[in-house]
N, C-alpha and C positions, 0 to 999 in steps of 0.2 A: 678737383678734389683729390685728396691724398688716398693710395691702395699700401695696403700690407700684402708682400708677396712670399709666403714660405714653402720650401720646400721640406717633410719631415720625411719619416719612417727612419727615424735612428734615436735612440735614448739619450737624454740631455741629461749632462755630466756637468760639475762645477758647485762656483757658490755664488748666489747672486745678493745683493744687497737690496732688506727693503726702504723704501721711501717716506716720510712724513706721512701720516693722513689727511688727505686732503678733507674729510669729513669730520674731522678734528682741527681742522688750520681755517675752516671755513668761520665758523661760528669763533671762533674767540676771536679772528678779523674782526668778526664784526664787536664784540664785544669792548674794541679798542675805542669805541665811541662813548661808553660810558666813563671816561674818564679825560684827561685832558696830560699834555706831557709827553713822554716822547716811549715809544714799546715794540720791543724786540722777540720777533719768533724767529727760533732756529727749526732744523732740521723741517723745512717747508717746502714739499714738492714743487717742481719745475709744471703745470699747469696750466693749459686752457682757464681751468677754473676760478685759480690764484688770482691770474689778471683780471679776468671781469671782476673780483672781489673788490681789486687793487683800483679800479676804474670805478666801481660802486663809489668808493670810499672815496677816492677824488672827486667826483662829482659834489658827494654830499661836503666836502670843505678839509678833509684831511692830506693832508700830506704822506705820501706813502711810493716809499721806494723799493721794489721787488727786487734781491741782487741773489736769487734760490743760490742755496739752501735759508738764506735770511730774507726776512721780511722786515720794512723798518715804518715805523707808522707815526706821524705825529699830529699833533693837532692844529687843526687850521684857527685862522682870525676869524672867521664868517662859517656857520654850518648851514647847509639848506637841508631841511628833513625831507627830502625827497627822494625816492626812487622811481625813474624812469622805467616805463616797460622800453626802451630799446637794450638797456642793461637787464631790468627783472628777467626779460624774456630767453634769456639766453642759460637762467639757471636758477632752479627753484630753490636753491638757497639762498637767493639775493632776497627772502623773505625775512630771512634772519636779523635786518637793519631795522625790522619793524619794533621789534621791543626795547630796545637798544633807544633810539630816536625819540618813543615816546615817553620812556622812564626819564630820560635825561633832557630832553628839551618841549617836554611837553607838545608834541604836534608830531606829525610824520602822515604823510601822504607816500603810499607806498605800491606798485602796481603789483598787480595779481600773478603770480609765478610762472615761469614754465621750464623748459627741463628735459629730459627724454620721456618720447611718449611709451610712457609703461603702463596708462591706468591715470585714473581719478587719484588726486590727492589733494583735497582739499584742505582749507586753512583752519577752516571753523573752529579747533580747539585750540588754536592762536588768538582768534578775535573772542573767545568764549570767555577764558581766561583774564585778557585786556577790561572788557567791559568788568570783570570782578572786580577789579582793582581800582574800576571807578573811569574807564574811557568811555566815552562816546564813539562809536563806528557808525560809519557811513560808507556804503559800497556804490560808486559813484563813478562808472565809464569805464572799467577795467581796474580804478583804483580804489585801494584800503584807504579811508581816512581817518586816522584817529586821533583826538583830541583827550589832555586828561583831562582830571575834576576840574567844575568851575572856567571851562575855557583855555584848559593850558596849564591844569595847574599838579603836583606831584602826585604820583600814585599812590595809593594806600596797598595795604598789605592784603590778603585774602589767604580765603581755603580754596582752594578750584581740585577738581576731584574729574581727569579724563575721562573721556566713552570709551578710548581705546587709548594706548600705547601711542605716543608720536613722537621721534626723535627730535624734530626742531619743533612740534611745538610745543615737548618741556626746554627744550635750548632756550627760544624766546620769554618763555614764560620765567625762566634761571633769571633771566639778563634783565627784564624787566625788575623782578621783584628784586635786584640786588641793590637797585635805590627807590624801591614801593617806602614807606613809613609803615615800620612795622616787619612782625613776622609773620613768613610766607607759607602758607604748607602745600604740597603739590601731591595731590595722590596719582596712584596708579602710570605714574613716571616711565616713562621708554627705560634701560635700564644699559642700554648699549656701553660702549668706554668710552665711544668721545663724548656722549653725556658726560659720564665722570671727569673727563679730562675737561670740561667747560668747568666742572664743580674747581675742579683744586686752579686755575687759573682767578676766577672769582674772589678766591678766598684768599690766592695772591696780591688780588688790586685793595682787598681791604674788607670783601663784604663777610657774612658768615654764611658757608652752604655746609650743611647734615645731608649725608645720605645722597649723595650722587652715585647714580651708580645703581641702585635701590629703585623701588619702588613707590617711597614715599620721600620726598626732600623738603628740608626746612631749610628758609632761608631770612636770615636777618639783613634789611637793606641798610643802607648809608644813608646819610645826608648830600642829594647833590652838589657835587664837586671833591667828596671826600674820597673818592676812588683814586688808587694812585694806577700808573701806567706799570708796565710787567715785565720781566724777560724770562720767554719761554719756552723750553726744545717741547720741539710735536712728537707723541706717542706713534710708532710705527704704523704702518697703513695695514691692518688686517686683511681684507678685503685683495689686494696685492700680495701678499704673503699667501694666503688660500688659492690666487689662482696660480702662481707659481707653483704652488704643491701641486694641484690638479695635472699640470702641464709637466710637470715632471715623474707622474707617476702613469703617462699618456701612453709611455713604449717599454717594454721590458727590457730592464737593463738600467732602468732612468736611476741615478744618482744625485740629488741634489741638497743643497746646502742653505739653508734659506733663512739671511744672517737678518738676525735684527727682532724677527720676529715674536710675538707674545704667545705662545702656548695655549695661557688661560684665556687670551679671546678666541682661542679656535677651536677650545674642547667639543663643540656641535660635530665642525668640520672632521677634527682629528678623529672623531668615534666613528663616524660613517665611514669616512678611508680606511681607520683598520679594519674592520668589518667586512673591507669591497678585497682585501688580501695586502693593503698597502702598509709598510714598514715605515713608520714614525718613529725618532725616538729624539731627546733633546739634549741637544751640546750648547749649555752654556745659556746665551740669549740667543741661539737660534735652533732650528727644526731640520732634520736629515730627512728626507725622504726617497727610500730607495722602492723600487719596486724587481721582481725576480718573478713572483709565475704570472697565471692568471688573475686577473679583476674578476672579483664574483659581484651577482647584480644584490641592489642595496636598496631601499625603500627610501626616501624622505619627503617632512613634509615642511615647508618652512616657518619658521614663528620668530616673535621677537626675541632679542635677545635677553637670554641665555639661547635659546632654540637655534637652527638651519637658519644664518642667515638669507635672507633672499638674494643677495647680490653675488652668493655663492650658485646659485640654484641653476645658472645656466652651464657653468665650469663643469660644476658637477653630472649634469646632464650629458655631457660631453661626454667623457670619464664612463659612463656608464652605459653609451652608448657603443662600446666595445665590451661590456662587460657579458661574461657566461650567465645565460637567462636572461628574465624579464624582470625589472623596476618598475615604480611607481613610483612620480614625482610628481608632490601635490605643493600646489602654490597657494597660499593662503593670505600673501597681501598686496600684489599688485594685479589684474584681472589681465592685462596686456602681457603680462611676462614671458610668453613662448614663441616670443617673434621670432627668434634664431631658428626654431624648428622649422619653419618651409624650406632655408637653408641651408641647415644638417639633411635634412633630406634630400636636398642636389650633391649633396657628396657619399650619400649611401647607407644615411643612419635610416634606423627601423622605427620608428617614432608615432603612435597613433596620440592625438590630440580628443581629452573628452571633458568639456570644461575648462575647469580650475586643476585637470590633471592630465600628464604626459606621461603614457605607456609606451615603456624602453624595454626595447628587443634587441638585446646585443646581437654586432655583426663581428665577423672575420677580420676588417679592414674599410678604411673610408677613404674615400677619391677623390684626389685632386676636381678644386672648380671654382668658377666666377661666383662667389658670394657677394649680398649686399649686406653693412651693418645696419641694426635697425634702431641700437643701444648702447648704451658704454658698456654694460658685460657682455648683450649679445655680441660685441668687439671683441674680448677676449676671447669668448667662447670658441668662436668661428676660426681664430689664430689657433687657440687647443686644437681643434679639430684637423687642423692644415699638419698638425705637427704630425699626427698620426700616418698621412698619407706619405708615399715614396715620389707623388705625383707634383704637380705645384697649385698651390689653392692661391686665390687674391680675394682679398677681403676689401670690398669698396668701401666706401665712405667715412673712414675711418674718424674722422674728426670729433666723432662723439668716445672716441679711443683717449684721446689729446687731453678729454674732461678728467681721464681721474687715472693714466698710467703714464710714470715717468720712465721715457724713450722705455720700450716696451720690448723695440726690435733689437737694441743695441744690450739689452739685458737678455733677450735670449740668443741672441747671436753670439754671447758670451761664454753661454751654456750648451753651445754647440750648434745648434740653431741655425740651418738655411733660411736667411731671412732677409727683406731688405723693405725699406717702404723705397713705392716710386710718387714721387711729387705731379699733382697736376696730371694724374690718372682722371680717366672717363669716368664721368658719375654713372 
């Protein structure tokens, strides 16, 4: 398996460019299944996760050429509604093919997700939703099987009204009802931007989405087959963009440039950094972030969005584990999330675990060491943390790194960055 090896303790200088979202590029992939004809996404991260998407989509009958920054997708002669767990398994977004499949060809046999292990995240307001609309589910050997009305026959429209917040399963729930008969209303809606960025894609191909982005969405379906195919640039990678700020505000001195980036998805981010002493301000479409004294310690707790995102919650841990005083970092939606901290703790953070919350005792300085990754942020996190030291840190297992940052080392080795992966390192 591959290691990242950095050597830090000097301030990263430069500008680095962000990436497509992969958590935006995931779901309208799949979204290409609700129509037929030929559909074009630009600015599409280079990915681990891309391919399996791109391998999903072959399998089930499409046609789909990755040449990143494009993606090119067409439609097959033959679709089989199927997803394999040797593909589901490898990323719980391959879940996303399930509304998609049974909106449009009434069946889909779909295996049950997996992902990094962060925590339970179950489907239930994916299938909850389905059955409104008039599916039949059956949970049947590891796999979803859904059938619509009548044996196969189009969805109907509904109210479905979430228990909580789920990012894909208002996606699916979007992508279904954009050919259910009828309008759709969806309460209590994730509210995140590649929600929205599913919406205005949607309403590209033909259907009518209100209120992406929101809370509550209405959605008027099609007639199957009346969806037309798309061409679409992906909205920047947030989540990328946040952890380059973290990483460059890591050493005093850090200057950086972080082109691309949206602002208004990082106002959570952006208010805690000022707050910790960090100098934000905005040039154009992208974000400076300079740092000069001390990081004071800073509280958060994470929530959906508008809230701390979670995917930030380890960066940020990082960042705060050098800061003056004590934090409190409370995690409020995955129960697994502190896996980096045994981690941070072999390189000399002060970290006590109680719960669903990590109390942060800022240190002086953190020390080169053999870490393992346990996540795709705990990935980055442990890369932040190497940056800090003058020692060399290696971060094994990196491959869950591959899921969701494009060349990672080549983007901070730009920004000055002792870095290098070595290929076919020791697990």
């Amino acid at each position: 398996m591959d290691a990242i090896r950095v050597r830090g303790g000097k301030p990263l200088k430069g500008s680095v460019r962000i990436s497509g979202a992969k958590n935006a590029a995931l779901p309208i992939l799949c979204a290409t299944l609700l129509s037929d004809g030929a559909s074009r996404l630009r600015n599409v991260p280079a990915l681990r996760d891309i391919d399996t998407t791109a391998a999903l989509l072959r399998f089930l009958g499409r046609g789909v050429r990755v040449d990143a920054p494009e993606v090119h997708v067409e439609a097959g002669c033959d679709v089989r509604p199927e997803a394999p767990y040797e593909l589901v398994k490898q990323m719980r977004a391959s879940v996303l093919v399930l509304g998609p499949l049974v909106a449009r060809f009434g069946r889909a046999k779909v295996s049950l997700p997996g992902g990094c292990a962060i925590g339970a995240r179950p489907i239930d307001q994916h299938l909850k939703g389905l059955e409104a609309m008039g599916c039949s589910i059956k949970l049947e050997r590891g796999y979803v099987i859904a059938e619509g009305p009548a044996g196969g026959g189009r969805l109907r429209a509904a109210e479905i009204c979430f228990d909580l917040p789920t990012v894909t399963g208002t996606e699916n729930l979007m992508m279904a009802a954009a050919l259910a008969k009828g309008r759709s209303t969806l309460v209590n809606c994730a509210r995140e931007p590649e929600v929205e960025e599913l919406g205005r894609v949607l309403n590209k191909m033909g259907a009518t989405v209100d209120g992406a982005g929101t809370d509550v969405i209405h959605i008027l379906g099609r007639d199957p087959g009346d969806l037309e195919p798309f061409d679409h640039a992906i909205i920047p990678d947030r989540i990328e963009a946040g952890t380059y700020m973290c990483a460059a505000a890591m050493m005093p001195g850090g200057d950086v440039l972080v082109e691309g980036a949206e602002v208004q998805d990082l106002e959570a981010l952006v208010m805690k950094m000022r707050a910790a002493g960090v100098e934000i301000t905005t040039e154009g479409q992208s974000i400076r972030v300079r740092r000069s004294g001390p990081i004071r310690a800073v509280n958060i707790t994470t929530a959906p969005h508008p809230g701390f995102p979670t995917d930030m919650q380890a960066q940020f841990l990082v960042l705060m584990s050098m800061a003056q005083g004590e934090s409190v970092i409370t995690e409020t939606i995955f129960e697994n999330r502190f896996m980096h901290v045994p981690e941070l703790l072999r390189m000399g953070a002060n970290v006590a675990l109680r719960g669903n919350t990590a109390v942060v005792e800022g240190v002086d300085r953190l020390y080169g060491a053999s870490v393992m990754a346990t996540d795709l942020r705990a990935s980055a996190s442990l890369i932040i943390a190497g940056l800090a030291s003058d020692e060399e840190t290696e971060v094994r297992r990196v491959y869950h790194l591959d899921r969701g940052y494009e060349r990672i080392e080549e983007k901070l080795g730009g920004l000055g960055a002792t870095i290098a992966r070595v290929v076919g390192a020791e697990a």
